[in-house]
C-alpha positions in Angstrom: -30.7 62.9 1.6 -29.8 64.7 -1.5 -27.8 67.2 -2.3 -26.9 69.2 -5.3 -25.0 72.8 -6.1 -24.0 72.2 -9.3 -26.6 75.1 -10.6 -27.7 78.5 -9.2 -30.1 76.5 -7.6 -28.9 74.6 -3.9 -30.8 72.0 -3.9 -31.7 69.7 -0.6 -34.5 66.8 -0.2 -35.0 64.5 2.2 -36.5 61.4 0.1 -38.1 58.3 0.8 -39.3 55.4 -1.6 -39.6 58.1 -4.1 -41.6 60.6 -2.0 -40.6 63.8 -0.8 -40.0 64.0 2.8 -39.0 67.3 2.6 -37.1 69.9 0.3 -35.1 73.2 0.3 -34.0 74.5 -3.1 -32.9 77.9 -2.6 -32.2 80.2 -5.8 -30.2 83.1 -6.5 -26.7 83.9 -5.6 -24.5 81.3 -5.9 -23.2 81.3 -2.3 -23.7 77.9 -1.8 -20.9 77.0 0.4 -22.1 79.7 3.2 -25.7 78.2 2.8 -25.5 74.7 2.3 -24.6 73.1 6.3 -27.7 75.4 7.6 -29.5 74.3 5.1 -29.0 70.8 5.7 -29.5 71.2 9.4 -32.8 73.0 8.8 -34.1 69.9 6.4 -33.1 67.2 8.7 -34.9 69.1 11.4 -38.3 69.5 9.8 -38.2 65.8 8.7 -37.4 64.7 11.7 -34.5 62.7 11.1 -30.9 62.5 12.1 -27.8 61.9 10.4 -27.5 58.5 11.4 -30.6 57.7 10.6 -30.7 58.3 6.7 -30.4 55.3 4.9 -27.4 57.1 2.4 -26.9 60.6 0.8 -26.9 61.2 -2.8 -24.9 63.8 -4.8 -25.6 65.6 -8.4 -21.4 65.4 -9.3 -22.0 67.5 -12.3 -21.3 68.6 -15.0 -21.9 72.7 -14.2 -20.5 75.3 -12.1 -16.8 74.1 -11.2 -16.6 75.7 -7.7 -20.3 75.2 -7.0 -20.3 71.1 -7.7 -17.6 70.4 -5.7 -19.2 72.0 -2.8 -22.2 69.5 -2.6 -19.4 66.4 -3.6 -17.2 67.7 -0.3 -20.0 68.4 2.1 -22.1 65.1 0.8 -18.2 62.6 1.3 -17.4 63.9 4.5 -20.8 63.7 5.8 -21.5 60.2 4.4 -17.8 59.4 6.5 -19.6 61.2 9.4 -22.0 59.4 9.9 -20.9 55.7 8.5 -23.4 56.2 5.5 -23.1 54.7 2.1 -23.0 57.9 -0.6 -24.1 57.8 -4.4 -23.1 60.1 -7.3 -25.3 61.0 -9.7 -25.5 63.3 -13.0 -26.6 66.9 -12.5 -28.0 67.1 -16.2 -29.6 63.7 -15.7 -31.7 65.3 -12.7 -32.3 68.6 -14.5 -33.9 66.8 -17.4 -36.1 64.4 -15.8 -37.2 67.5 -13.3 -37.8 69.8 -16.8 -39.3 66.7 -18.4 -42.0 66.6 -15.6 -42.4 70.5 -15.2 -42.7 70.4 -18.9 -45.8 67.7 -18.8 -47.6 69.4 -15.9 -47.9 72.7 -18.2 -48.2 71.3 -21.5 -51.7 71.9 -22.6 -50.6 70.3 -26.1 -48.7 67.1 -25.7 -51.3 64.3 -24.7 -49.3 62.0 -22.2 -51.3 58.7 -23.1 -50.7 58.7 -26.3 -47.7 55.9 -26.8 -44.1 56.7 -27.7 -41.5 58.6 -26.0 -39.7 61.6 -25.6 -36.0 63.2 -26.0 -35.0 65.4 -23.4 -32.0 67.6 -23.8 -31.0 69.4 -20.5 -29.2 72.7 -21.0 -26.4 74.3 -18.8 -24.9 77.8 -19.9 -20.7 76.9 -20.2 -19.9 80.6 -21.7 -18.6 81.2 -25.3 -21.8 79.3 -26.8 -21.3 76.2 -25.4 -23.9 74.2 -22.9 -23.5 71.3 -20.4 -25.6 69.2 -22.1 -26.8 65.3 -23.0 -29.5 63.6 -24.1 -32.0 61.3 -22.6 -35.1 59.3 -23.2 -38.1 58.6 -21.0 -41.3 56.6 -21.4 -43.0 58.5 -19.0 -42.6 56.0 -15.9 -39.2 55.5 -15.5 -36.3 57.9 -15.0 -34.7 58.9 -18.0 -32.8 57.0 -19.8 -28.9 58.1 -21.4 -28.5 58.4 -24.7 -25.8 60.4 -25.2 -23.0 61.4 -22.7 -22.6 64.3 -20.3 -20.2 66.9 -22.0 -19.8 70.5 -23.0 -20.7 71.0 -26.2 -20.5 73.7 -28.8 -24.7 74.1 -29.6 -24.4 75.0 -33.1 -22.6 71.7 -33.7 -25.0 70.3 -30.8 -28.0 70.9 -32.9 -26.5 69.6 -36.1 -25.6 66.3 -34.0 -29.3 65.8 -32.8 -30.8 66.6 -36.5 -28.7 63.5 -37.4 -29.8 61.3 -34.4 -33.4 62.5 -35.0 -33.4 61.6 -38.8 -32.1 57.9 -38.2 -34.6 57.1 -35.0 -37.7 58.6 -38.2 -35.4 55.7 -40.4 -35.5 53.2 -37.9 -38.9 54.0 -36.8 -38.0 54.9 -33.4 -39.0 58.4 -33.9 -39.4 60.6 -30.9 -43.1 62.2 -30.4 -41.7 65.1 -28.9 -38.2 66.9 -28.3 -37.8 68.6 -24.9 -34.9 71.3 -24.3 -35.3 72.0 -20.6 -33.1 74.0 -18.0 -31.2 77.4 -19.3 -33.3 77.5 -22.5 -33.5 81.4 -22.9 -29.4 81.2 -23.8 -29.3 78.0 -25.9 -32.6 77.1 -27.2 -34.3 80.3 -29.2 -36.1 79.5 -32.4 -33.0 80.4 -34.5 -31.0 77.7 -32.7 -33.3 75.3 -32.8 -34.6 75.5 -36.6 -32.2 72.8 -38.4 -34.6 70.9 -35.8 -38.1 72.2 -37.1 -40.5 69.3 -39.1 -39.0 66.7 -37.6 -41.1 66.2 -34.7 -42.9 67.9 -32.0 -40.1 70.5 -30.5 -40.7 72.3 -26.7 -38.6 74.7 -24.2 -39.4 74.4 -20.9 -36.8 76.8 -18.4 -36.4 75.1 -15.5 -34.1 75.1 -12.0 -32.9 72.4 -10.8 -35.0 70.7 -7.8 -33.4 68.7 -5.1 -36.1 65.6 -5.6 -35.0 64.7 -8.8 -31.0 64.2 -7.4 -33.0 62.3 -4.2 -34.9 60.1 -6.5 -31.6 59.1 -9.0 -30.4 58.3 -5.6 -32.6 55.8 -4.7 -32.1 53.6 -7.9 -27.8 54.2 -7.3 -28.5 53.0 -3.8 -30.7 50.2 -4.6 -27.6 49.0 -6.7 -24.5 50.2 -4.9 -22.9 52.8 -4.3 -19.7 54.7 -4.3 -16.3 55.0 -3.1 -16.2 58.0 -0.5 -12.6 58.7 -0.9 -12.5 57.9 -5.0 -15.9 60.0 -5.8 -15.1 63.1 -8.1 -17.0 65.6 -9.3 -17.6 65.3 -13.4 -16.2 68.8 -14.6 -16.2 68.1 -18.5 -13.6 70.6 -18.7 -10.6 71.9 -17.1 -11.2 75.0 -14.9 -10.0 78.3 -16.4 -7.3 79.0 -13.8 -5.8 75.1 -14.5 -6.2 76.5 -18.2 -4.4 79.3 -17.9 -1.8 77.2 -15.5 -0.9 74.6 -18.0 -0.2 77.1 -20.2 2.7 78.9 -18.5 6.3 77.4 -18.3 5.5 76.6 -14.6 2.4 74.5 -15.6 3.8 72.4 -19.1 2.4 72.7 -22.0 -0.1 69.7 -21.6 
Protein backbone atom coordinates (compact mmCIF):
# COMPACT_ATOMS: atom_id res chain seq x y z
CA UNK A 1 0.00 0.00 0.00
CA UNK A 2 1.04 3.45 -0.77
CA UNK A 3 0.50 6.46 0.61
CA UNK A 4 1.42 10.02 -0.10
CA UNK A 5 0.11 13.76 1.15
CA UNK A 6 2.95 15.52 0.61
CA UNK A 7 0.97 17.59 -2.47
CA UNK A 8 -2.59 18.84 -2.86
CA UNK A 9 -3.14 15.63 -4.14
CA UNK A 10 -3.84 12.45 -1.29
CA UNK A 11 -2.66 9.97 -2.91
CA UNK A 12 -3.52 5.97 -2.11
CA UNK A 13 -2.72 2.68 -4.32
CA UNK A 14 -2.90 -0.59 -3.60
CA UNK A 15 0.13 -2.11 -5.84
CA UNK A 16 1.25 -5.34 -6.90
CA UNK A 17 4.43 -6.41 -8.99
CA UNK A 18 4.03 -3.05 -10.46
CA UNK A 19 0.34 -3.19 -11.30
CA UNK A 20 -2.29 -1.22 -9.95
CA UNK A 21 -4.61 -3.05 -7.72
CA UNK A 22 -6.42 -0.11 -7.03
CA UNK A 23 -6.10 3.74 -6.49
CA UNK A 24 -7.68 6.86 -4.75
CA UNK A 25 -5.98 10.19 -5.46
CA UNK A 26 -8.20 12.74 -4.31
CA UNK A 27 -7.46 16.59 -5.23
CA UNK A 28 -8.39 19.77 -3.89
CA UNK A 29 -8.34 20.95 -0.33
CA UNK A 30 -5.65 20.01 1.49
CA UNK A 31 -7.59 18.30 4.34
CA UNK A 32 -5.73 15.38 4.22
CA UNK A 33 -5.64 14.36 7.72
CA UNK A 34 -9.73 14.27 7.91
CA UNK A 35 -9.56 12.16 4.57
CA UNK A 36 -6.88 9.96 4.60
CA UNK A 37 -8.04 6.73 7.35
CA UNK A 38 -11.50 6.56 5.15
CA UNK A 39 -9.66 6.67 2.39
CA UNK A 40 -7.53 3.96 3.20
CA UNK A 41 -10.36 1.86 4.45
CA UNK A 42 -12.24 2.42 1.25
CA UNK A 43 -9.01 1.13 -0.98
CA UNK A 44 -8.40 -1.87 1.08
CA UNK A 45 -12.08 -2.66 0.65
CA UNK A 46 -12.34 -2.60 -3.04
CA UNK A 47 -9.10 -4.60 -3.40
CA UNK A 48 -10.07 -6.93 -1.31
CA UNK A 49 -7.32 -7.05 1.02
CA UNK A 50 -6.65 -6.53 4.71
CA UNK A 51 -4.15 -4.96 6.66
CA UNK A 52 -2.32 -7.94 7.46
CA UNK A 53 -2.36 -9.08 4.38
CA UNK A 54 -0.21 -6.31 2.44
CA UNK A 55 3.11 -7.36 1.88
CA UNK A 56 4.49 -3.52 3.33
CA UNK A 57 3.35 0.13 3.00
CA UNK A 58 5.24 2.65 1.27
CA UNK A 59 5.44 6.44 2.04
CA UNK A 60 6.34 9.65 -0.32
CA UNK A 61 8.40 11.43 3.00
CA UNK A 62 8.79 14.61 1.06
CA UNK A 63 9.99 17.27 0.34
CA UNK A 64 6.55 19.54 0.10
CA UNK A 65 3.78 20.64 2.23
CA UNK A 66 5.27 20.46 6.01
CA UNK A 67 1.93 19.62 7.75
CA UNK A 68 0.63 17.62 4.80
CA UNK A 69 3.87 15.06 4.63
CA UNK A 70 3.91 14.23 7.92
CA UNK A 71 0.37 13.18 7.89
CA UNK A 72 1.03 10.21 5.31
CA UNK A 73 4.72 9.47 7.37
CA UNK A 74 2.36 9.23 10.88
CA UNK A 75 -0.58 7.39 9.51
CA UNK A 76 1.82 4.94 7.11
CA UNK A 77 4.49 4.16 10.84
CA UNK A 78 1.72 3.48 13.07
CA UNK A 79 -0.10 1.44 10.68
CA UNK A 80 3.04 -0.53 9.49
CA UNK A 81 3.42 -1.10 13.72
CA UNK A 82 -0.29 -2.18 13.49
CA UNK A 83 -0.19 -4.58 11.64
CA UNK A 84 3.61 -6.00 12.02
CA UNK A 85 4.39 -4.76 8.42
CA UNK A 86 7.72 -3.67 7.13
CA UNK A 87 7.35 0.30 5.83
CA UNK A 88 9.56 2.14 3.11
CA UNK A 89 10.20 5.80 2.63
CA UNK A 90 10.41 7.11 -0.53
CA UNK A 91 10.94 10.74 -2.26
CA UNK A 92 7.82 12.68 -3.07
CA UNK A 93 9.65 14.66 -6.08
CA UNK A 94 11.15 11.31 -7.17
CA UNK A 95 7.34 9.92 -7.67
CA UNK A 96 6.10 13.27 -9.13
CA UNK A 97 8.69 13.14 -11.85
CA UNK A 98 8.53 9.70 -13.01
CA UNK A 99 4.40 10.08 -12.90
CA UNK A 100 4.96 13.63 -15.03
CA UNK A 101 7.61 11.86 -17.09
CA UNK A 102 4.97 9.15 -18.16
CA UNK A 103 1.93 11.65 -18.42
CA UNK A 104 4.33 13.69 -20.41
CA UNK A 105 5.03 10.66 -22.99
CA UNK A 106 1.42 9.57 -23.28
CA UNK A 107 0.52 13.25 -24.70
CA UNK A 108 3.57 14.12 -26.56
CA UNK A 109 2.71 14.00 -30.12
CA UNK A 110 6.50 15.28 -30.81
CA UNK A 111 9.09 13.35 -28.80
CA UNK A 112 9.47 9.81 -30.59
CA UNK A 113 10.06 7.31 -27.60
CA UNK A 114 12.20 4.81 -29.74
CA UNK A 115 14.50 6.92 -30.65
CA UNK A 116 17.71 6.15 -28.24
CA UNK A 117 18.91 8.49 -25.44
CA UNK A 118 17.39 9.72 -22.36
CA UNK A 119 15.64 12.25 -20.72
CA UNK A 120 16.02 14.87 -17.65
CA UNK A 121 13.17 15.28 -15.56
CA UNK A 122 12.95 18.15 -13.17
CA UNK A 123 9.86 17.87 -10.78
CA UNK A 124 8.54 21.10 -9.50
CA UNK A 125 6.93 22.01 -6.06
CA UNK A 126 5.70 25.68 -5.33
CA UNK A 127 7.88 26.55 -1.75
CA UNK A 128 6.67 30.49 -1.80
CA UNK A 129 9.02 33.44 -2.35
CA UNK A 130 10.29 31.92 -5.82
CA UNK A 131 11.62 29.03 -4.67
CA UNK A 132 10.49 25.21 -5.78
CA UNK A 133 10.99 21.68 -4.17
CA UNK A 134 12.84 20.51 -6.74
CA UNK A 135 15.67 17.72 -8.20
CA UNK A 136 16.62 16.26 -11.04
CA UNK A 137 16.40 12.81 -12.48
CA UNK A 138 17.22 10.71 -15.49
CA UNK A 139 15.27 7.86 -17.06
CA UNK A 140 15.82 5.64 -20.05
CA UNK A 141 12.39 5.02 -20.47
CA UNK A 142 12.20 1.45 -18.64
CA UNK A 143 13.40 1.95 -15.34
CA UNK A 144 12.40 4.35 -12.62
CA UNK A 145 14.18 7.43 -12.69
CA UNK A 146 17.30 7.75 -11.81
CA UNK A 147 18.84 10.86 -9.13
CA UNK A 148 20.95 13.18 -10.34
CA UNK A 149 20.75 15.83 -8.24
CA UNK A 150 19.40 16.03 -4.60
CA UNK A 151 16.03 16.83 -3.15
CA UNK A 152 16.15 20.51 -1.91
CA UNK A 153 14.46 23.84 -2.07
CA UNK A 154 15.94 25.85 -4.41
CA UNK A 155 15.79 29.44 -5.56
CA UNK A 156 14.70 28.81 -9.59
CA UNK A 157 16.41 31.67 -10.96
CA UNK A 158 19.73 30.18 -9.58
CA UNK A 159 17.95 26.65 -10.38
CA UNK A 160 17.96 27.33 -13.95
CA UNK A 161 21.39 28.83 -14.18
CA UNK A 162 22.58 25.49 -12.29
CA UNK A 163 20.93 23.07 -14.96
CA UNK A 164 22.27 25.35 -18.06
CA UNK A 165 25.73 24.35 -16.50
CA UNK A 166 24.89 20.61 -16.11
CA UNK A 167 23.22 20.65 -19.54
CA UNK A 168 26.41 22.24 -21.29
CA UNK A 169 28.91 19.62 -19.75
CA UNK A 170 26.57 16.33 -20.51
CA UNK A 171 26.58 18.28 -24.71
CA UNK A 172 30.77 18.19 -23.68
CA UNK A 173 30.81 14.92 -22.53
CA UNK A 174 28.45 13.61 -25.09
CA UNK A 175 25.88 12.64 -22.75
CA UNK A 176 23.50 15.09 -23.89
CA UNK A 177 19.93 14.79 -22.91
CA UNK A 178 17.26 14.38 -25.97
CA UNK A 179 14.79 16.08 -24.07
CA UNK A 180 14.28 18.27 -20.74
CA UNK A 181 11.06 17.60 -18.90
CA UNK A 182 9.80 20.19 -16.05
CA UNK A 183 6.74 18.35 -14.72
CA UNK A 184 4.43 18.97 -11.57
CA UNK A 185 3.57 22.91 -10.57
CA UNK A 186 4.91 24.16 -13.92
CA UNK A 187 2.41 27.24 -14.43
CA UNK A 188 4.50 28.95 -11.23
CA UNK A 189 8.06 27.92 -12.00
CA UNK A 190 8.40 26.91 -15.54
CA UNK A 191 7.00 29.85 -18.06
CA UNK A 192 9.02 30.61 -21.12
CA UNK A 193 10.81 33.51 -19.38
CA UNK A 194 12.15 31.19 -16.71
CA UNK A 195 13.15 28.68 -18.69
CA UNK A 196 15.01 30.66 -21.68
CA UNK A 197 18.81 30.57 -20.35
CA UNK A 198 17.66 26.86 -21.18
CA UNK A 199 16.50 27.39 -24.86
CA UNK A 200 18.98 25.73 -27.88
CA UNK A 201 20.26 23.33 -25.79
CA UNK A 202 18.02 20.63 -26.27
CA UNK A 203 14.55 19.64 -26.69
CA UNK A 204 12.64 21.60 -23.52
CA UNK A 205 8.78 20.47 -22.32
CA UNK A 206 6.23 21.40 -19.36
CA UNK A 207 3.91 18.89 -18.54
CA UNK A 208 1.55 20.01 -15.13
CA UNK A 209 0.91 17.22 -13.36
CA UNK A 210 -0.57 15.90 -9.71
CA UNK A 211 0.83 13.64 -8.01
CA UNK A 212 -0.61 9.83 -8.44
CA UNK A 213 -0.49 7.31 -5.67
CA UNK A 214 1.06 4.51 -8.20
CA UNK A 215 4.10 6.11 -8.74
CA UNK A 216 4.92 6.24 -4.56
CA UNK A 217 3.45 2.28 -4.76
CA UNK A 218 5.87 1.41 -7.49
CA UNK A 219 9.20 3.24 -5.73
CA UNK A 220 7.94 1.12 -3.02
CA UNK A 221 8.35 -2.02 -4.48
CA UNK A 222 12.04 -1.56 -5.53
CA UNK A 223 12.68 -0.01 -1.50
CA UNK A 224 11.00 -3.24 -0.46
CA UNK A 225 12.74 -5.55 -2.67
CA UNK A 226 15.93 -4.17 -0.86
CA UNK A 227 14.98 -3.29 2.67
CA UNK A 228 13.25 -1.23 4.28
CA UNK A 229 13.02 1.27 7.04
CA UNK A 230 13.22 1.88 10.68
CA UNK A 231 9.46 2.51 11.92
CA UNK A 232 10.41 4.49 14.92
CA UNK A 233 13.62 6.40 13.02
CA UNK A 234 11.65 7.31 9.60
CA UNK A 235 11.28 11.18 9.14
CA UNK A 236 9.76 13.11 6.87
CA UNK A 237 12.41 15.05 4.43
CA UNK A 238 11.30 18.79 5.07
CA UNK A 239 14.34 20.68 3.22
CA UNK A 240 13.53 23.47 5.37
CA UNK A 241 12.63 24.39 8.75
CA UNK A 242 8.86 25.25 9.24
CA UNK A 243 8.01 28.94 9.45
CA UNK A 244 6.72 28.75 13.06
CA UNK A 245 10.34 26.88 14.16
CA UNK A 246 11.68 30.01 12.05
CA UNK A 247 10.17 32.41 13.71
CA UNK A 248 10.87 30.40 17.18
CA UNK A 249 14.55 30.20 16.86
CA UNK A 250 14.54 33.63 16.36
CA UNK A 251 13.17 34.84 19.73
CA UNK A 252 15.23 34.86 23.03
CA UNK A 253 13.09 31.87 24.06
CA UNK A 254 14.15 29.81 20.90
CA UNK A 255 18.37 30.85 20.56
CA UNK A 256 19.56 32.28 17.97
CA UNK A 257 20.49 29.08 16.03
Amino acid sequence: MALDTSTATLGVAITENHRVVHEINASGERNHSVHLLPIIEQALQASGTTGSELGGISVGIGPGSYTGTRIAVSAAKTLAWAWNIPVAGVSSLQALAWGGLMKGWAESQSLNQDQQGHDWIIPLLDARRGQAYTALFVSDGVNSPQRLAPDAIRLMVDWVQQLDKLLQQAKADGNQPRCLWFVGETELHASEESLAPLRGITDIKTMPYELEGRWTGFLGEERHSHGSDDIHSLIPNYTQLSEAEANLRKTPEGGSK
